[in-house]
FITORLO-839075 format. One record per residue (C-alpha): chain; z, x, y; residue number from 1. Coordinates in Angstrom, 3 decimals. Layout:
<recs>
+---+----------+----------+----------+-----+
! c !       up !     east !    north !   k !
+---+----------+----------+----------+-----+
! A !        Z !        X !        Y ! NUM !
...
+---+----------+----------+----------+-----+
</recs>
This chain:
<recs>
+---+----------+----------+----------+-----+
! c !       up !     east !    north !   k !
+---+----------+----------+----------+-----+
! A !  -11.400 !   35.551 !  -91.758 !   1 !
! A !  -14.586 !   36.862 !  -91.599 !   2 !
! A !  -18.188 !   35.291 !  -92.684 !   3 !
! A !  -21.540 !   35.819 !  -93.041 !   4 !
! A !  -24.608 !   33.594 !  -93.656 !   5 !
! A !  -27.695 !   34.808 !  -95.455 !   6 !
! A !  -31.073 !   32.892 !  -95.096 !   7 !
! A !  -33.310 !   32.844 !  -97.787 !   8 !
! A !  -37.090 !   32.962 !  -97.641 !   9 !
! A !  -37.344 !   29.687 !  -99.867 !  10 !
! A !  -35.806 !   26.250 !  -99.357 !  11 !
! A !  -33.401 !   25.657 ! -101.490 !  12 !
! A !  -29.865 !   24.552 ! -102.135 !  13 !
! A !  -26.465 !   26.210 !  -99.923 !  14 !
! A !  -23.598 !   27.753 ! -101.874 !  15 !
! A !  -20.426 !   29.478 ! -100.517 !  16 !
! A !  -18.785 !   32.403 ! -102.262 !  17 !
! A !  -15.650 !   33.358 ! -101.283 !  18 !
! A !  -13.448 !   36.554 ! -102.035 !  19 !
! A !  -10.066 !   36.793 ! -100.418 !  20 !
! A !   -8.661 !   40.332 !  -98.523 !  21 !
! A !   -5.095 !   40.468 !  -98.031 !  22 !
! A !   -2.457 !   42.684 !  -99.766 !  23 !
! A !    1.233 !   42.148 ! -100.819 !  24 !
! A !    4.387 !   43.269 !  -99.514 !  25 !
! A !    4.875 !   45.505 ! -103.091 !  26 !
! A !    5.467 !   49.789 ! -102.993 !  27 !
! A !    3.371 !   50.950 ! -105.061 !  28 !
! A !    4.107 !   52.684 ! -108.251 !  29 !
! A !    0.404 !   53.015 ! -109.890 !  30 !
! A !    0.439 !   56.938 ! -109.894 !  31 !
! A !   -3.274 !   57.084 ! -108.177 !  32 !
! A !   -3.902 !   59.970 ! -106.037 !  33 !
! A !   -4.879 !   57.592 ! -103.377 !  34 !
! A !   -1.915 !   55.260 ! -103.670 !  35 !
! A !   -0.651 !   53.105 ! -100.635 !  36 !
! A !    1.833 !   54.839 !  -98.592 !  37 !
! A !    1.345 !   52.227 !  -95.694 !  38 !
! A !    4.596 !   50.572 !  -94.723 !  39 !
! A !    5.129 !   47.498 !  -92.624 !  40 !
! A !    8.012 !   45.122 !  -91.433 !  41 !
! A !    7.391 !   41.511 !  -92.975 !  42 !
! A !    9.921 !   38.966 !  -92.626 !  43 !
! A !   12.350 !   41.303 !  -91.060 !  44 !
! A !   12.168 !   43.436 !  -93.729 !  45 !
! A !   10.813 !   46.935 !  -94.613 !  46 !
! A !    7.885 !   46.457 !  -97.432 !  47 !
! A !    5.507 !   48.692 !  -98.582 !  48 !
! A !    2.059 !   47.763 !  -99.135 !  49 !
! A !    0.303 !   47.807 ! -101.803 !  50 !
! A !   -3.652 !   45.691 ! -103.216 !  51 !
! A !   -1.475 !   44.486 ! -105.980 !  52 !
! A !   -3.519 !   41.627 ! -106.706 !  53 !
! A !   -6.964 !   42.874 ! -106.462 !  54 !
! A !   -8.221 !   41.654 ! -103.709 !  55 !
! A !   -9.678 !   44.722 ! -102.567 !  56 !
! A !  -11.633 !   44.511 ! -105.804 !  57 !
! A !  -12.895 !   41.411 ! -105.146 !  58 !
! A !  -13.994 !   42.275 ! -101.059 !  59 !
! A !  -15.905 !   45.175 ! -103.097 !  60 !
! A !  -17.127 !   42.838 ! -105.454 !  61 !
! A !  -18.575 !   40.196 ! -102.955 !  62 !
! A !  -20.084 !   43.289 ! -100.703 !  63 !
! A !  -22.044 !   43.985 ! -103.996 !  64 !
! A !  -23.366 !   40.038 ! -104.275 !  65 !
! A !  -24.167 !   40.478 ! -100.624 !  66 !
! A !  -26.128 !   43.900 ! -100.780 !  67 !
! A !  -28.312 !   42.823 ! -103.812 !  68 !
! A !  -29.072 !   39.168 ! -102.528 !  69 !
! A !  -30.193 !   40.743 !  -98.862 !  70 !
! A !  -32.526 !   42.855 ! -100.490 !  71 !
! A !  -34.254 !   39.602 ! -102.113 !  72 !
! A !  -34.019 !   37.186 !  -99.815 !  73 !
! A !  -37.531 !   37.020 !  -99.461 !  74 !
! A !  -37.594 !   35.185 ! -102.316 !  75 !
! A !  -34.364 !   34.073 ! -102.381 !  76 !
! A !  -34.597 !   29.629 ! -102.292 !  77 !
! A !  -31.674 !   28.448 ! -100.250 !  78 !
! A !  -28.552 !   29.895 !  -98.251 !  79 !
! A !  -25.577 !   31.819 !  -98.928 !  80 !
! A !  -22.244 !   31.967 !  -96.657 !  81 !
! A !  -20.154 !   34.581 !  -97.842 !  82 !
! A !  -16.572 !   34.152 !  -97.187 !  83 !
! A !  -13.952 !   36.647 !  -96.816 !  84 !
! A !  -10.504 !   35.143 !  -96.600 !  85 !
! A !   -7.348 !   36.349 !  -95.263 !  86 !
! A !   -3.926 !   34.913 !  -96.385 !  87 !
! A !   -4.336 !   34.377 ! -100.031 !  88 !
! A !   -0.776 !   35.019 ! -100.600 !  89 !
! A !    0.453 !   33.358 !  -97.823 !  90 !
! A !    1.559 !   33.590 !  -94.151 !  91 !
! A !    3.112 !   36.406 !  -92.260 !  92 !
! A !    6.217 !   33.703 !  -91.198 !  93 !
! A !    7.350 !   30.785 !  -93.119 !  94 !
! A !    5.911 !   27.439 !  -92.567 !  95 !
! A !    3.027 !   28.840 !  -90.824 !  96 !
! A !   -1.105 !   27.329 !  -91.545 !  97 !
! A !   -2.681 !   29.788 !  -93.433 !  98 !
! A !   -5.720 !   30.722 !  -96.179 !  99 !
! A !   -8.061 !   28.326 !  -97.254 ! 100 !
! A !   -6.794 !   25.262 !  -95.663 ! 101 !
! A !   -6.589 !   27.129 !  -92.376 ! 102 !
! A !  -10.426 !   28.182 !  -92.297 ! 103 !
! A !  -11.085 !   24.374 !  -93.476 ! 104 !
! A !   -9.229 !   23.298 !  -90.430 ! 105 !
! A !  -10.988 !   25.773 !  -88.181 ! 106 !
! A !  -14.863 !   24.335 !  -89.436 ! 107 !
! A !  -15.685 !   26.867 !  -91.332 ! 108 !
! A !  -18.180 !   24.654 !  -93.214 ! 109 !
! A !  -18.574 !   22.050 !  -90.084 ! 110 !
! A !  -22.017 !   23.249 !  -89.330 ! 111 !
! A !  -23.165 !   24.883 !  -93.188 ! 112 !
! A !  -22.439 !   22.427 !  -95.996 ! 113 !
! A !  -22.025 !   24.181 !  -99.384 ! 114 !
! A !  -23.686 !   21.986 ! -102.423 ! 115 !
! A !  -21.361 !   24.421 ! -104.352 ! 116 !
! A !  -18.510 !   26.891 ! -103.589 ! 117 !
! A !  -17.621 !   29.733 ! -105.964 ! 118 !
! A !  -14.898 !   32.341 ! -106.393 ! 119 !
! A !  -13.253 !   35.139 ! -108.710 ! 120 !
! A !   -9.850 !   37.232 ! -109.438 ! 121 !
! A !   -9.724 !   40.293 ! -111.491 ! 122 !
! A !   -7.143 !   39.214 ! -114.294 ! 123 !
! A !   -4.966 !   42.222 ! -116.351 ! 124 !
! A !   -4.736 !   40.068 ! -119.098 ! 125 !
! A !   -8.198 !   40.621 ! -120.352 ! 126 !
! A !   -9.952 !   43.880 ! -120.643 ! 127 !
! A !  -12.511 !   45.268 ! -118.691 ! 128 !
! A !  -16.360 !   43.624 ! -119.938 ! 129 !
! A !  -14.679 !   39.966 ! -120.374 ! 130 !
! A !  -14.702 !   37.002 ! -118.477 ! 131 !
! A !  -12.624 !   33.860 ! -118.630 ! 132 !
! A !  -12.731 !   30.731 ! -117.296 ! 133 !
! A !  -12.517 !   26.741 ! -118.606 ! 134 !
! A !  -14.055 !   23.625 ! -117.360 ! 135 !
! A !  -11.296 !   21.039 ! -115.349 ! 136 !
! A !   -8.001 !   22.430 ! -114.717 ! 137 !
! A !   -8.049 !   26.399 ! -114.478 ! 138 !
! A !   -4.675 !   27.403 ! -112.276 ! 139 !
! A !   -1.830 !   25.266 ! -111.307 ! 140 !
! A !   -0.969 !   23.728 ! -107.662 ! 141 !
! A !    1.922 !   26.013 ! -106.223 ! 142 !
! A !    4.722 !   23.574 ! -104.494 ! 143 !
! A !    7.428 !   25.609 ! -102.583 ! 144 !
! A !   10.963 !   23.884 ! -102.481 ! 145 !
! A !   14.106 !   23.751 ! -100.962 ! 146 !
! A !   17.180 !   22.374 ! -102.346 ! 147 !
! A !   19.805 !   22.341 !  -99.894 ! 148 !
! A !   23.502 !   20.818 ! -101.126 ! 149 !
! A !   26.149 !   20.279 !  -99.094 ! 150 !
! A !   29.939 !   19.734 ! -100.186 ! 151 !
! A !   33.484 !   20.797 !  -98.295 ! 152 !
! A !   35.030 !   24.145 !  -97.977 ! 153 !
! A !   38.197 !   25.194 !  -99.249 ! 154 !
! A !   40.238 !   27.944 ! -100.570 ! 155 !
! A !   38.982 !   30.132 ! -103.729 ! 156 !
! A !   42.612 !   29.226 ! -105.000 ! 157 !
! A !   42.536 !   25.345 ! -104.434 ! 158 !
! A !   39.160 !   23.935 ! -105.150 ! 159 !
! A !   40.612 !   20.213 ! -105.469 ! 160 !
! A !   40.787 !   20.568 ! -101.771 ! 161 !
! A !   37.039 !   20.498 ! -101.711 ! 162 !
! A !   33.936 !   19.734 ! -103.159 ! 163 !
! A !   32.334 !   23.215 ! -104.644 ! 164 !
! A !   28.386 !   23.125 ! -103.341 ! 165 !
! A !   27.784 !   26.295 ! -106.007 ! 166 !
! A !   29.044 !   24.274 ! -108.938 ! 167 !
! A !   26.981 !   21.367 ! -108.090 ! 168 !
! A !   23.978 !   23.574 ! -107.357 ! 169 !
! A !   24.065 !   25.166 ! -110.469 ! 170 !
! A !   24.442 !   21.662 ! -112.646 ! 171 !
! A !   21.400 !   20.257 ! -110.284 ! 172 !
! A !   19.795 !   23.525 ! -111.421 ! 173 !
! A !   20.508 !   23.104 ! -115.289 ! 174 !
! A !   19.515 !   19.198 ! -115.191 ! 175 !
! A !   16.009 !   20.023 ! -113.417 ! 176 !
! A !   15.280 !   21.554 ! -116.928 ! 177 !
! A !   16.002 !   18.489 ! -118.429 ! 178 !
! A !   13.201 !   17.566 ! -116.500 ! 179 !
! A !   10.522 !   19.603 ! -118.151 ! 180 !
! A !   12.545 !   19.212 ! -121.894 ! 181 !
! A !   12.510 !   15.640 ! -122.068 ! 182 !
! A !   11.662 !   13.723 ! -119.495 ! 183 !
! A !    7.790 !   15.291 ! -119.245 ! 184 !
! A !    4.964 !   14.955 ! -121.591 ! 185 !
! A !    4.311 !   18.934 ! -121.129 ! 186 !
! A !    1.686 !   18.896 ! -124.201 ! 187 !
! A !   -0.708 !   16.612 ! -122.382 ! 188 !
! A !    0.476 !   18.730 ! -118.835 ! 189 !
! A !    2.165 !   21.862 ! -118.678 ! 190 !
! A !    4.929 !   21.786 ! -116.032 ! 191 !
! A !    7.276 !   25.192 ! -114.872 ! 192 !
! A !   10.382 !   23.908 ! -112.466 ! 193 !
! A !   12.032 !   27.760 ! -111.538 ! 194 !
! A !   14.512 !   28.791 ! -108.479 ! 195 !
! A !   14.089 !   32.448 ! -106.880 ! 196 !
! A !   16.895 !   32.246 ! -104.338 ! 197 !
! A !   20.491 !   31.050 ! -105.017 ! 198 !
! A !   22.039 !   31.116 ! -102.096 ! 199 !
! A !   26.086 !   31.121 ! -100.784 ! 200 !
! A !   29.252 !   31.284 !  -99.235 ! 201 !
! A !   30.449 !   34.976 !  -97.555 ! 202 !
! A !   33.374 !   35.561 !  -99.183 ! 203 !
! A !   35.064 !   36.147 ! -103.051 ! 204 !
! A !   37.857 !   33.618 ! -101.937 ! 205 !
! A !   36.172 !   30.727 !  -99.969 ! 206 !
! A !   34.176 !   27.588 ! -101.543 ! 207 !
! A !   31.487 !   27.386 !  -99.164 ! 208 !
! A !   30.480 !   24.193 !  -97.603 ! 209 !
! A !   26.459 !   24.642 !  -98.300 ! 210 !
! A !   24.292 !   26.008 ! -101.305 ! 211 !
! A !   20.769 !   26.504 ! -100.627 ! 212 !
! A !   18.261 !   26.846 ! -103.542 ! 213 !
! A !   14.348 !   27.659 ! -103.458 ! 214 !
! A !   11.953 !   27.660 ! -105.862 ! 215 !
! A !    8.507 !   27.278 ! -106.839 ! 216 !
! A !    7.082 !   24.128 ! -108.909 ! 217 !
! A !    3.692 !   24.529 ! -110.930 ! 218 !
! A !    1.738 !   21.627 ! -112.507 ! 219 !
! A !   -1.922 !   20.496 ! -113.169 ! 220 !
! A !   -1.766 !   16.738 ! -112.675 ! 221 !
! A !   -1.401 !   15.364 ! -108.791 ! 222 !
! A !    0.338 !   12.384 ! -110.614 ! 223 !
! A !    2.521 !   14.357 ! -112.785 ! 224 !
! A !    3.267 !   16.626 ! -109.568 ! 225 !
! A !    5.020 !   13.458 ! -108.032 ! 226 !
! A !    6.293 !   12.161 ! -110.676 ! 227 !
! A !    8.301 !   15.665 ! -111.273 ! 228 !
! A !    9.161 !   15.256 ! -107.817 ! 229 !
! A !   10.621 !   12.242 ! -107.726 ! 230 !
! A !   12.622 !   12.926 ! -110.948 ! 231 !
! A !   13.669 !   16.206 ! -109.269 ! 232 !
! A !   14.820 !   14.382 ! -106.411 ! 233 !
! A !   17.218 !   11.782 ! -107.989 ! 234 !
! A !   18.217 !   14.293 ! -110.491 ! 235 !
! A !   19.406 !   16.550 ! -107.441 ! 236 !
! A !   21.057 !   13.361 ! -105.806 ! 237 !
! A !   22.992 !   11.980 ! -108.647 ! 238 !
! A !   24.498 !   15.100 ! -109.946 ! 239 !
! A !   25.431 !   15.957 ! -106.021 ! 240 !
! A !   26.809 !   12.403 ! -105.497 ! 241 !
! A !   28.873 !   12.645 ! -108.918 ! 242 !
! A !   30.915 !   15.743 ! -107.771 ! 243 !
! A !   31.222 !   14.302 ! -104.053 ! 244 !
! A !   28.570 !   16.574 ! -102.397 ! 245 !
! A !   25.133 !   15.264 ! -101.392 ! 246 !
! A !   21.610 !   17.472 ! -102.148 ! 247 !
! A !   18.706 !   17.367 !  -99.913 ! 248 !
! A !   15.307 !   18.847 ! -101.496 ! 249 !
! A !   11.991 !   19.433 !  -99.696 ! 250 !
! A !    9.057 !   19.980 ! -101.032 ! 251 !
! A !    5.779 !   21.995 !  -99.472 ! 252 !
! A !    2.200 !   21.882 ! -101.107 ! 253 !
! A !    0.971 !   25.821 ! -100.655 ! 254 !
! A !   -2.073 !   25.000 ! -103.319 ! 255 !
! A !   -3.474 !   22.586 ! -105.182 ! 256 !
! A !   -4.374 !   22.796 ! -108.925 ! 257 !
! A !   -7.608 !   24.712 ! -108.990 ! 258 !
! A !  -10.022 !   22.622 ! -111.161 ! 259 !
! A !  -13.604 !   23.835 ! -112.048 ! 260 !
! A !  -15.745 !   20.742 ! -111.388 ! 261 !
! A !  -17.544 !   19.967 ! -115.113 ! 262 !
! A !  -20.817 !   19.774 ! -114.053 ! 263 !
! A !  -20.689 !   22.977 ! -112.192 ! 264 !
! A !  -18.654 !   24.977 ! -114.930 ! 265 !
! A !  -21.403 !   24.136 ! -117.502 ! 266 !
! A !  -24.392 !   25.692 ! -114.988 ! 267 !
! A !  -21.991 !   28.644 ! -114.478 ! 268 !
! A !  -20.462 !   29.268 ! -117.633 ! 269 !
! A !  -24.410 !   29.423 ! -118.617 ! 270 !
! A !  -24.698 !   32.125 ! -116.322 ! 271 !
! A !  -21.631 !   34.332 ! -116.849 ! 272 !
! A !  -23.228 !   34.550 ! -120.782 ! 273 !
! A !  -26.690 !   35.604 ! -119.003 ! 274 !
! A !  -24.780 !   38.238 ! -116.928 ! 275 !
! A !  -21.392 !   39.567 ! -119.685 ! 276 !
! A !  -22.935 !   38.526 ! -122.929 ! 277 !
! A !  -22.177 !   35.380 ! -125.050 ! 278 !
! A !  -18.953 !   37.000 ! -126.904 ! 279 !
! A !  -17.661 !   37.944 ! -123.442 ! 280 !
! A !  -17.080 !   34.962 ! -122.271 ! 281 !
! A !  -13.603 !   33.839 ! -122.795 ! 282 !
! A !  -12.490 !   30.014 ! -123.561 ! 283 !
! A !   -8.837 !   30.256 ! -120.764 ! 284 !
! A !   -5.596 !   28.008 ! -121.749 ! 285 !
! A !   -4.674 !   26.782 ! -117.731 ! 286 !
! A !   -2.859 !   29.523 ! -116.322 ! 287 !
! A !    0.256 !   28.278 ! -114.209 ! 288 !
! A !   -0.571 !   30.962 ! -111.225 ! 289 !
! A !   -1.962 !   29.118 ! -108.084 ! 290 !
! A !   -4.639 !   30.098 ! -105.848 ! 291 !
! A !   -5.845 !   28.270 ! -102.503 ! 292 !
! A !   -9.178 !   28.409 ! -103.514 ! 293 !
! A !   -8.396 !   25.079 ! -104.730 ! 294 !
! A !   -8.758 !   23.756 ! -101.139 ! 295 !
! A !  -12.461 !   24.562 ! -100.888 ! 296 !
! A !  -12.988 !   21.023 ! -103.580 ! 297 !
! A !  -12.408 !   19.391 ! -100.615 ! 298 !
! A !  -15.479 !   20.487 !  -99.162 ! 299 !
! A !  -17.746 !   20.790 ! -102.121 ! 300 !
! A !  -17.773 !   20.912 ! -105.985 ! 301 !
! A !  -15.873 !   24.576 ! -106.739 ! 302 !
! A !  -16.077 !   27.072 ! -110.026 ! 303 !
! A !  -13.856 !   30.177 ! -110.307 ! 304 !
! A !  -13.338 !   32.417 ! -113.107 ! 305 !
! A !  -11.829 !   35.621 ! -113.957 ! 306 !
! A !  -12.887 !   39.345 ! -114.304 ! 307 !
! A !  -10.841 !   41.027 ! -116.748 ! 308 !
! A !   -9.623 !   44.501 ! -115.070 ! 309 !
! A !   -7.946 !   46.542 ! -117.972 ! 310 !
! A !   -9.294 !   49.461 ! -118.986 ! 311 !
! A !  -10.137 !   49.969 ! -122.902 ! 312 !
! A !   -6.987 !   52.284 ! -123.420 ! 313 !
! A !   -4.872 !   50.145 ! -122.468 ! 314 !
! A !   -3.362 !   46.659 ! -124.215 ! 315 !
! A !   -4.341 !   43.876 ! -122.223 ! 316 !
! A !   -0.918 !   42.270 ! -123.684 ! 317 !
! A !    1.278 !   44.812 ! -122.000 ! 318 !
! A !   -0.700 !   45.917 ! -118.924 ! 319 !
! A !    1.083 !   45.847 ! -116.155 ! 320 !
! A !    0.311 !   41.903 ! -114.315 ! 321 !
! A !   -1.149 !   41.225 ! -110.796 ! 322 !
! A !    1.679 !   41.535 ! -108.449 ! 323 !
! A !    3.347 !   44.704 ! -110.445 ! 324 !
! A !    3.977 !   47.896 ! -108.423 ! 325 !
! A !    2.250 !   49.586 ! -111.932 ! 326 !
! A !   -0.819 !   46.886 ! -111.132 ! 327 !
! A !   -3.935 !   49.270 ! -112.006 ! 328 !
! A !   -7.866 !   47.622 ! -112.427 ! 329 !
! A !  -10.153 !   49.867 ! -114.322 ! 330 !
! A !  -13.387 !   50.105 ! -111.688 ! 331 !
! A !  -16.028 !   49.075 ! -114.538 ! 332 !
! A !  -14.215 !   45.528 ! -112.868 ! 333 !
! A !  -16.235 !   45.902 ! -110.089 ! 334 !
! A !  -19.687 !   46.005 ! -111.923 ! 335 !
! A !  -18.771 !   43.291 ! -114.250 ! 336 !
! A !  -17.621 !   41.022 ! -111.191 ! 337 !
! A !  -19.702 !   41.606 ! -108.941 ! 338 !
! A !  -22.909 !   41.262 ! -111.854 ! 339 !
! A !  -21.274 !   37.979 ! -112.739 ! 340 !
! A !  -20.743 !   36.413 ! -109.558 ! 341 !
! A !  -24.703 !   37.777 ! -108.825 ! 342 !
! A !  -26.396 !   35.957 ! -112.049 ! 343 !
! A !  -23.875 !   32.578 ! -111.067 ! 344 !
! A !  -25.454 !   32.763 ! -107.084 ! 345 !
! A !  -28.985 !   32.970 ! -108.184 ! 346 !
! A !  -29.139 !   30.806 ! -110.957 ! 347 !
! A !  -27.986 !   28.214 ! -108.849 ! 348 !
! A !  -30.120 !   28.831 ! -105.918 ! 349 !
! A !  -32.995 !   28.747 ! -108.319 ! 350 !
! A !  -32.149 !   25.833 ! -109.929 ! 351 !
! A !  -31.457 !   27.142 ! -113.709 ! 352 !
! A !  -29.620 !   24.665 ! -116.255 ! 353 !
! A !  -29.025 !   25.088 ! -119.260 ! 354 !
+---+----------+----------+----------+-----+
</recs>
C-alpha cells in the first residue's frame, strides 16, 4: 500500500482516510472507448481485468481530498494520513494475509494514531448526487467456508455398496437453509448462508468418495456469526453421520461487519448534509456486501458511507451492480465523493458538531 501524511499548520486532532486500489479478475463489457483490455493469469487461470468495483474512483476521489487539503494546510488544525490500500478484494493465492488487516499488521498506524478513520465506495444502487450511509451496522462480515464430506466409492450402478458424498452434500446443503428459516431470528439480524462451488467425482458412473463445498456466510452480529456456525457445523455432521459419511467444515473470517461508530456517524452524517444537501442524504437498510475496512475499528472509531455512481438516465434499480462486466460510474461520482469525504475531513479537524 501506499501512504501519505499531511501536517497541518494548527494543532489539532489525527484522522485517517482510506481509499482502496485494486481491480477484479472480470472482462470487461462496459462499451467505453477506453475499456480494459489488460489480461492476467490469477489462480492459474486467464482473467481479464477490469475496475469493476470502483476503486479507481475512489483513488481519484481521495487524490481530490488530498489536493484541496494541501493547499490549506496552513490553516488546516491537526493531521491527515491518507491511505491507499491494495487487496480489497482479496489475495492473489488463497489463504494468503492481505488488505486491511495486513497494513494493521505491518504498523501502519504504530507511529500516527488516528482519533478517527474514514472511508467510501461508489454504490450503483443510488444515483449520482446521493449519499447513503446508517449509524451501527452498515455491511456484513464476509466468512469464507469449506465443507468437505467424505463417504465410500462405488459403482454408478450399485450405490448400496457405498455411501454417496454428493447426496449427503446436497441434504447438508438444503438443511443449512433451515438454518436461516427457522432456527435464526433474521428480523432482529439478517443472515445469507450460500455455496459457489459444488464440487465431485470424475466420472458419469462412479460415486465419488469426497464432495467438497464452498461458500460464503454474511451476518452483522459477532454472536449470531457463531452461533450460525456452530448450527452449521452440527447440521453438516448429523446429516453426514445419518447416511454413513462424515462432513468436515472450516470456516475463515475475510471481514468483519463494518459498523459506523454512533458518535462518529452523527458528526459525519452532519457533514455529508453540509457537502450533498439534506434530501441527499440517504437513510441505508445494512447491505450484506463486506468490506475490510471494517478492520481499521480496531485501531480507531471508523465511518464509511456510499457515493451513489449512476448516472440520471439510467434506473438505479437495474444498473448494472459493482462486480458486473456492464459496471459503469457516471464521473459527476467523483465530485460528489470526493466533496463529501472533503466537508467530513475538515469538519472534524476543526472540531464542528452538530
Amino acid at each position: 500500500g501506499v501512504t501519505a501524511i499531511l501536517k497541518g499548520g494548527k494543532p489539532g486532532p489525527r484522522i485517517a482516510i482510506r481509499a482502496d486500489m485494486d481491480a477484479l479478475p472480470v472482462t470487461e463489457q462496459s462499451g467505453l472507448p477506453f475499456a480494459s483490455r489488460v489480461t492476467r493469469e490469477y489462480r492459474g487461470q486467464p482473467v481479464g481485468i477490469m475496475h469493476a468495483c470502483g476503486h479507481d474512483a475512489h483513488v481519484a476521489m481521495l487524490m481530490g481530498v488530498a489536493s484541496a487539503l494541501a493547499a490549506m494546510k496552513d490553516q488546516l488544525p491537526g493531521e491527515v494520513m491518507f491511505v491507499f490500500q491494495p487487496a480489497e478484494e482479496g489475495p492473489a493465492n488463497a489463504g494468503e494475509e492481505f488488505g486491511a488487516a495486513l497494513m494493521l499488521r505491518q504498523g501502519i498506524f504504530r507511529d500516527f494514531k488516528p482519533d478517527a478513520v474514514f472511508g467510501l465506495h461508489v454504490w450503483a444502487g443510488l444515483p449520482v448526487g446521493k449519499v447513503g450511509t446508517r449509524s451501527g451496522s452498515l455491511m456484513a462480515s464476509a466468512d469464507e467456508w469449506t465443507l468437505v464430506v467424505r463417504g465410500r466409492q462405488t459403482h454408478g450402478s450399485r450405490p448400496w455398496d457405498g455411501v454417496d458424498p454428493i447426496m449427503l452434500g446436497a441434504q447438508i446443503l438444503l438443511g443449512t437453509q433451515s438454518i436461516i428459516a427457522r432456527q435464526v431470528n433474521i428480523a432482529a439480524s439478517p443472515v445469507v448462508l450460500t455455496a459457489g462451488v459444488f464440487q465431485s467425482g470424475v466420472r458419469f458412473n462412479i460415486i465419488p468418495d469426497e464432495a467438497r463445498l464452498v461458500g460464503t456466510l454474511r451476518t452483522f452480529d459477532p454472536a449470531v456469526r457463531e452461533d450460525v456456525i456452530a448450527r452449521f457445523r452440527r447440521t453438516a455432521e448429523d446429516y453426514a453421520h445419518a447416511g454413513g459419511g462424515s462432513a468436515e467444515l472450516q470456516v475463515v473470517n475475510n471481514a468483519p461487519a463494518t459498523i459506523n461508530d454512533p458518535a462518529l456517524a452523527a458528526r459525519a452524517r452532519a457533514s455529508l448534509e453540509r457537502a450533498a444537501g439534506t434530501g441527499n442524504v440517504v437513510e441505508m437498510a445494512p447491505v450484506t456486501v463486506a468490506e475490510d475496512f471494517s478492520q481499521y475499528a480496531t485501531a480507531a472509531p471508523t465511518f464509511f458511507f456510499f457515493v451513489g455512481s449512476t448516472g440520471a438516465d439510467v434506473d438505479p434499480a437495474s444498473a448494472p451492480i459493482n462486480h458486473s462486466p456492464q459496471f459503469l460510474l457516471d464521473e459527476q461520482s467523483l465530485q460528489v465523493g470526493s466533496g463529501a469525504m472533503l466537508q467530513v475531513a475538515l469538519d472534524y479537524l476543526h472540531g464542528q458538531v452538530d
